[in-house]
MOPAC internal coordinates of N, CA, C and O (Angstrom, degrees):
PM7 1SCF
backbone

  N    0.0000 0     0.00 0     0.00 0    0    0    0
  C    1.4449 1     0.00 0     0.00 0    1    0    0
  C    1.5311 1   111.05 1     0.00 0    2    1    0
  O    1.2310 1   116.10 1   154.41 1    3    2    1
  N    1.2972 1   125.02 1   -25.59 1    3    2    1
  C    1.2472 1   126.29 1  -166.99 1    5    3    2
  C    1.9466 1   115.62 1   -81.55 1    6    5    3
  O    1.2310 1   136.32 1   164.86 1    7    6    5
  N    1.6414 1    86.00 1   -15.14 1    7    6    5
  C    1.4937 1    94.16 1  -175.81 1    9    7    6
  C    1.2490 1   111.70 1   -89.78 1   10    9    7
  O    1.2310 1   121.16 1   159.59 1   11   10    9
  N    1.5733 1   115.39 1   -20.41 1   11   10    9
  C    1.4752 1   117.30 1  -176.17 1   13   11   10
  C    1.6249 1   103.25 1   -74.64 1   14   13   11
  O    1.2310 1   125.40 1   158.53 1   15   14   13
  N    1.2917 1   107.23 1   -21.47 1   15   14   13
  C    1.8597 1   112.56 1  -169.24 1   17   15   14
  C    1.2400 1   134.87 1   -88.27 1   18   17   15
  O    1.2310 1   134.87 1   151.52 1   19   18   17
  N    1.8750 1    88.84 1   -28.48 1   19   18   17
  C    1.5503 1   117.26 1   161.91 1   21   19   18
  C    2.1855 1   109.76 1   -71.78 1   22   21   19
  O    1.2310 1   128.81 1   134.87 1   23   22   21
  N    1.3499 1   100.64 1   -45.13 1   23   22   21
  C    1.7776 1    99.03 1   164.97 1   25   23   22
  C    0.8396 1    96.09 1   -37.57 1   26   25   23
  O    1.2310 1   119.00 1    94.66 1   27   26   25
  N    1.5728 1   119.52 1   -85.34 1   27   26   25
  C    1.6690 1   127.38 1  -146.80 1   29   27   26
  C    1.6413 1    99.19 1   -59.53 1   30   29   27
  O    1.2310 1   115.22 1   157.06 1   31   30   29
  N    0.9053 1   126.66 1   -22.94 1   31   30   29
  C    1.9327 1    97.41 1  -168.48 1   33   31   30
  C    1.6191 1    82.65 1  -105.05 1   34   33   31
  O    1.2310 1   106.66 1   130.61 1   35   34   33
  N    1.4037 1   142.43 1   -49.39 1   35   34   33
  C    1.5507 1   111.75 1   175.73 1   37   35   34
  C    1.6876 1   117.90 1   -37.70 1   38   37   35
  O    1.2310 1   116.67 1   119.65 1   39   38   37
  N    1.4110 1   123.93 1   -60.35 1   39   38   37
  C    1.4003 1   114.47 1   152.81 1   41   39   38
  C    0.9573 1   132.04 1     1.53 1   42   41   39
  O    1.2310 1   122.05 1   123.43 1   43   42   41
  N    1.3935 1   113.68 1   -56.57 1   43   42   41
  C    2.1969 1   128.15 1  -147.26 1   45   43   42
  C    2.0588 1    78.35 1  -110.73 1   46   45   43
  O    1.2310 1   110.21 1   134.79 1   47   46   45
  N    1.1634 1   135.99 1   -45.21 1   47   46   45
  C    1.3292 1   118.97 1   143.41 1   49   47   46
  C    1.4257 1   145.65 1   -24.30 1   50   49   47
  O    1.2310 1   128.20 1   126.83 1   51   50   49
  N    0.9973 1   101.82 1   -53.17 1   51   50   49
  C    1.8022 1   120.35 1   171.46 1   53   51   50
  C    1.3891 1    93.05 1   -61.52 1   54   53   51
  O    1.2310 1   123.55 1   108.09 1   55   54   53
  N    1.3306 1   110.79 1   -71.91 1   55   54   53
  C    1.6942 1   114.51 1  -153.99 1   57   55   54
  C    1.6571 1    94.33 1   -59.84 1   58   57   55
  O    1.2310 1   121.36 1   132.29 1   59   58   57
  N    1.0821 1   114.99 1   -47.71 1   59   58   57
  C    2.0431 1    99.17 1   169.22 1   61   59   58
  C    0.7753 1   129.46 1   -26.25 1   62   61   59
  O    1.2310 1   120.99 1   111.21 1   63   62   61
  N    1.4705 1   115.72 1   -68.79 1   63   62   61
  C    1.5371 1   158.70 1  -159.43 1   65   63   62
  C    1.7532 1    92.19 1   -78.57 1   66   65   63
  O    1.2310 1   105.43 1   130.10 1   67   66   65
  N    1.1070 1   144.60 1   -49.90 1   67   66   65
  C    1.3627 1   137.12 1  -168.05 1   69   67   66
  C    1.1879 1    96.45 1  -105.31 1   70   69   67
  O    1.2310 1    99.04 1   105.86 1   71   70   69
  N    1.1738 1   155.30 1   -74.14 1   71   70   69
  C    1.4921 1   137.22 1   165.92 1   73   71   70
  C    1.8963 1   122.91 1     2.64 1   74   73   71
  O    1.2310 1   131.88 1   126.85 1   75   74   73
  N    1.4152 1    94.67 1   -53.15 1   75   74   73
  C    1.3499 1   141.38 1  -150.83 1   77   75   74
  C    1.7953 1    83.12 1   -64.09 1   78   77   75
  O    1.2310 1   132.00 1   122.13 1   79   78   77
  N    1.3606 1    94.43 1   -57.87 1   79   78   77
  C    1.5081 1   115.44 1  -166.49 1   81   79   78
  C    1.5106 1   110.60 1   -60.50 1   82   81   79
  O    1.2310 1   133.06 1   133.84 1   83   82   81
  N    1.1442 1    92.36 1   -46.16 1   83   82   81
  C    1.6434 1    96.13 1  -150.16 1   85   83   82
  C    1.4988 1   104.71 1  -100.00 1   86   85   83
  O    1.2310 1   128.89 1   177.48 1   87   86   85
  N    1.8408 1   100.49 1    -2.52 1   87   86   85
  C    1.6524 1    99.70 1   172.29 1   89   87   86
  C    1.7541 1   109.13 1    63.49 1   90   89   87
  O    1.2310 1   124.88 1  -151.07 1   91   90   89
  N    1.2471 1   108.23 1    28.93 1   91   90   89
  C    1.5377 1   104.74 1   174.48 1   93   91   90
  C    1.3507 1    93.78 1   -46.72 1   94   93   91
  O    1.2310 1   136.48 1    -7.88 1   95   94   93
  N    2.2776 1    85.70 1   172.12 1   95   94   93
  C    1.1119 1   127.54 1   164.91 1   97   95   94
  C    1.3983 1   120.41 1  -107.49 1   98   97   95
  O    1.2310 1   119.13 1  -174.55 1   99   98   97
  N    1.5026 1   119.26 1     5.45 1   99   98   97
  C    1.2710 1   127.39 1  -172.99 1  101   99   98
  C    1.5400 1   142.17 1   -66.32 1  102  101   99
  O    1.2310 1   104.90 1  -107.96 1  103  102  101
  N    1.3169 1   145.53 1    72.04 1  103  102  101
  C    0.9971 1   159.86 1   -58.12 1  105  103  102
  C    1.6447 1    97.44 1   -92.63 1  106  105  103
  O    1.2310 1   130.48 1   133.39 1  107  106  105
  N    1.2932 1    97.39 1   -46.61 1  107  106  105
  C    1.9933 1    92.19 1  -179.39 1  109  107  106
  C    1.9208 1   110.85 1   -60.75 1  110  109  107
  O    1.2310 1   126.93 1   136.60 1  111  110  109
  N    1.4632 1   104.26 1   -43.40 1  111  110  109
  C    1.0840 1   109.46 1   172.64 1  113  111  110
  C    1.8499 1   114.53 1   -48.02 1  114  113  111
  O    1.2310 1   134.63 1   120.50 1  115  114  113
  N    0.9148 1    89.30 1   -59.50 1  115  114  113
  C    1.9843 1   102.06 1  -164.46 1  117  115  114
  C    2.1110 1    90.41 1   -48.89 1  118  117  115
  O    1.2310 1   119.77 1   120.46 1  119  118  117
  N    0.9185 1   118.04 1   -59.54 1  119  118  117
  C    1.7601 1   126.21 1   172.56 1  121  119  118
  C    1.1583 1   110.17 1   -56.90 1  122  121  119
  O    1.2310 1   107.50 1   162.08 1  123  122  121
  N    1.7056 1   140.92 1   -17.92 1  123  122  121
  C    1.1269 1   126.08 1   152.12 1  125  123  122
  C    1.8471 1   109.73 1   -71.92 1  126  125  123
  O    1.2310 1   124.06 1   149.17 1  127  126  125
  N    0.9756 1   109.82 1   -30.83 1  127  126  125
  C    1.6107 1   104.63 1  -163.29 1  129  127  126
  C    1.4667 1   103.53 1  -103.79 1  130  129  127
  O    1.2310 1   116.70 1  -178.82 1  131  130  129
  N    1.7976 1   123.88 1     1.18 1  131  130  129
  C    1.5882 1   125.90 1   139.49 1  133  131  130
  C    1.4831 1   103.26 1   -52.91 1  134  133  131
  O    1.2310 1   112.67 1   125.84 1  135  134  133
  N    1.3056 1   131.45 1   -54.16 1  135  134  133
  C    0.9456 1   116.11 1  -142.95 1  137  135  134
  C    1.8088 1   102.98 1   -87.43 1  138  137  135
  O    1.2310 1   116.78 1   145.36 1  139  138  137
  N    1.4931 1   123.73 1   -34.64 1  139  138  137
  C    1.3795 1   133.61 1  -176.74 1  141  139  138
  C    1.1530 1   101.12 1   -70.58 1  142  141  139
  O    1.2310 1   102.57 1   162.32 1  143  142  141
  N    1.4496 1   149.54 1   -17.68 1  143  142  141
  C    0.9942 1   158.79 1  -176.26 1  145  143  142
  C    1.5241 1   122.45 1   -57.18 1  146  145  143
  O    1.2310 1   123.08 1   152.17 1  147  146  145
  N    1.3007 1   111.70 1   -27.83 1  147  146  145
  C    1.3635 1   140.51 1  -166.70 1  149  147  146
  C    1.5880 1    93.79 1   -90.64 1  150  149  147
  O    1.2310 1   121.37 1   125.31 1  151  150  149
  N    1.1940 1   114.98 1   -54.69 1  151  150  149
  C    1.9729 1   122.19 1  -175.74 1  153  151  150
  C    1.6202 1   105.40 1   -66.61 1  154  153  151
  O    1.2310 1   131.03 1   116.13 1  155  154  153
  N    2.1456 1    96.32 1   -63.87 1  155  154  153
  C    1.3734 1    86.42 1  -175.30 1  157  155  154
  C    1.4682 1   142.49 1  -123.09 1  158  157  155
  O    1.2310 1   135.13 1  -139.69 1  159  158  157
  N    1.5732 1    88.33 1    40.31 1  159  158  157
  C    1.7137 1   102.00 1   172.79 1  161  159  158
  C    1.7279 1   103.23 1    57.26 1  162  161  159
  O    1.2310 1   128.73 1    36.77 1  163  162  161
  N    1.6902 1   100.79 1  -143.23 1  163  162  161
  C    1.6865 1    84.45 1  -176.07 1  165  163  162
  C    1.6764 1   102.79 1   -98.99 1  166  165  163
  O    1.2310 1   124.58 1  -147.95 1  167  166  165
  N    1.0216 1   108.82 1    32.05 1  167  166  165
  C    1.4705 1    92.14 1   156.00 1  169  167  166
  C    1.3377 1   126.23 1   -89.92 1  170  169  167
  O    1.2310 1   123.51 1  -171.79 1  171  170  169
  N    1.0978 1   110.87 1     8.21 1  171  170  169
  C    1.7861 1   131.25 1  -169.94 1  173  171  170
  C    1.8121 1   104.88 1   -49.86 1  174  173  171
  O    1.2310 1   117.51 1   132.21 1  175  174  173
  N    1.1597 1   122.35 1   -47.79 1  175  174  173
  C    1.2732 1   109.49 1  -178.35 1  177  175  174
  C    1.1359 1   105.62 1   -66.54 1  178  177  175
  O    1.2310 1   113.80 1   111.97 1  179  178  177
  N    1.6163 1   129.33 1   -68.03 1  179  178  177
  C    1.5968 1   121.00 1  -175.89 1  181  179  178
  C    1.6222 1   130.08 1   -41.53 1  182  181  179
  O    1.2310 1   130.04 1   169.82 1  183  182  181
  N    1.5117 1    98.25 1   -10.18 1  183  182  181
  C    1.4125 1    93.84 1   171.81 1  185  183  182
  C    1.4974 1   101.40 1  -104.98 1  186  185  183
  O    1.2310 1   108.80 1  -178.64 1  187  186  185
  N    1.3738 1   138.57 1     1.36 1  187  186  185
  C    1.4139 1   125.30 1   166.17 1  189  187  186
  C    1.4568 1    99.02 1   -82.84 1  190  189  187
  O    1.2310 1   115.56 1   147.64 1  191  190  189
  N    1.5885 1   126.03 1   -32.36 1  191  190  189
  C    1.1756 1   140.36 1  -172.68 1  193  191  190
  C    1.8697 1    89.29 1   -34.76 1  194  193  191
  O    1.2310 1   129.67 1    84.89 1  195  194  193
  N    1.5385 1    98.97 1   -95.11 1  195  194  193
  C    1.5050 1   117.79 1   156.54 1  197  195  194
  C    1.4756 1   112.45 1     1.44 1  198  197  195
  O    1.2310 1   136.18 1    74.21 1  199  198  197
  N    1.4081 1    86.27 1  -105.79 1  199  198  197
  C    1.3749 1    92.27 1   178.33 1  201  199  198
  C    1.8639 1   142.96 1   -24.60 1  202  201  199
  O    1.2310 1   144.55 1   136.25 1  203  202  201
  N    1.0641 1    69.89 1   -43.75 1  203  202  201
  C    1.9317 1    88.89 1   168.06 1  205  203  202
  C    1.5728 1   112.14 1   -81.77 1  206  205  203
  O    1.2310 1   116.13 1   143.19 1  207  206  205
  N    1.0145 1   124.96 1   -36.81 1  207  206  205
  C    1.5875 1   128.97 1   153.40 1  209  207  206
  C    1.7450 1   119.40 1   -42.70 1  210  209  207
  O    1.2310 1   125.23 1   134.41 1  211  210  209
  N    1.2520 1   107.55 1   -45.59 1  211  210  209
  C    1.2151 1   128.45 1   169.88 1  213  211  210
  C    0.9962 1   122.18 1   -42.71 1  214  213  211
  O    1.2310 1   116.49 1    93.17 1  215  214  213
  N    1.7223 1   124.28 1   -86.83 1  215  214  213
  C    1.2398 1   133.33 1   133.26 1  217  215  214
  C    1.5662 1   137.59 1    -8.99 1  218  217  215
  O    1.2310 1   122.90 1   133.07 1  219  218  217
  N    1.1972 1   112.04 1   -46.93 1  219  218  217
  C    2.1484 1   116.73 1   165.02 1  221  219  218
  C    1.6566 1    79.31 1   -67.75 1  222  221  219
  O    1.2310 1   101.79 1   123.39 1  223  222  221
  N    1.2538 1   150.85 1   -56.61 1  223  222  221
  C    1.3173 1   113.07 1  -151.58 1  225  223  222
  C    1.3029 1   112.57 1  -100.22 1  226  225  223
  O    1.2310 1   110.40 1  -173.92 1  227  226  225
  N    1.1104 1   135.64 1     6.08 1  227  226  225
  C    1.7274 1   150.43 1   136.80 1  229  227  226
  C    1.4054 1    99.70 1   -41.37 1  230  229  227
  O    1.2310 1   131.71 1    99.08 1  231  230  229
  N    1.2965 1    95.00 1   -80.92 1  231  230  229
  C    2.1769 1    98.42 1  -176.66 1  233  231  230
  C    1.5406 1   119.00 1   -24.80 1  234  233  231
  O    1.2310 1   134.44 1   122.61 1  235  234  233
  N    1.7618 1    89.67 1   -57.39 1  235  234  233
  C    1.6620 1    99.34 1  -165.69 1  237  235  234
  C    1.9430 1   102.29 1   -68.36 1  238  237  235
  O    1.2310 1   120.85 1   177.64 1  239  238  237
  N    1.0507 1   115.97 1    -2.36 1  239  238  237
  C    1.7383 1   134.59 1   174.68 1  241  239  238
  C    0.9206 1    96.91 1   -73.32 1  242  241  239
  O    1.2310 1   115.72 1   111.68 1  243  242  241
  N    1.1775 1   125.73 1   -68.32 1  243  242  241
  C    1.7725 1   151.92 1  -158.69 1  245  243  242
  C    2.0206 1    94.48 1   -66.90 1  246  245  243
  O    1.2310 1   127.72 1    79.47 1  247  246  245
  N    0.8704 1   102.74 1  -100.53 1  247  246  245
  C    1.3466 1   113.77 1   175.48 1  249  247  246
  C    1.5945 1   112.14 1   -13.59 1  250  249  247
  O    1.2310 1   124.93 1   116.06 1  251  250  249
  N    1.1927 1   108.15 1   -63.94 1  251  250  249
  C    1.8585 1   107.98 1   167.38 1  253  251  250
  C    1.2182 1   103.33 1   -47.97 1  254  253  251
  O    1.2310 1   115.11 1   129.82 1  255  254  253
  N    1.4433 1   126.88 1   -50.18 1  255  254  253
  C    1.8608 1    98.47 1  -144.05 1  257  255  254
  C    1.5243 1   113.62 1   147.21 1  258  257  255
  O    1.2310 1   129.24 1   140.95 1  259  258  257
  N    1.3162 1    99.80 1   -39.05 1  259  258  257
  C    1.6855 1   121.99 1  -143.91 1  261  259  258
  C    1.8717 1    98.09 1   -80.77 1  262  261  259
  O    1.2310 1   121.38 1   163.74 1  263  262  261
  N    1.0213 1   114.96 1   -16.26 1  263  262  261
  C    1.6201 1   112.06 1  -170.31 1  265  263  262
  C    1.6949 1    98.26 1  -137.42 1  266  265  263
  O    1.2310 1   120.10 1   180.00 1  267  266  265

């Protein structure tokens, strides 16, 4: 069970982390970065950048065992 949970949040990582990057327009994305927008002005992608980095290495935690 732990590996299916660690996928899914490396996943929701990636999509941070590449979103993040590429500055989509993609609709769930664009409503996450309405809302960060308010905290972090335009630094908003580099902190999903981050953030989503964060998260893939939580998962890959998760997924092993380790958390």
């Amino acid at each position: 069970m732990y590996l299916l949970w660690g996928i899914l949040i490396v996943v929701a990582g990636l999509f941070l982390l590449i979103c993040g990057r590429l500055k989509s327009e993609f609709i769930i994305y664009r409503l996450i970065v309405a809302r960060s927008k308010i905290l972090w002005g335009e630094n908003t992608h580099r902190f999903h950048q981050i953030a989503g980095a964060i998260v893939i290495i939580v998962g890959v935690l998760v997924a092993l065992g380790y958390i």
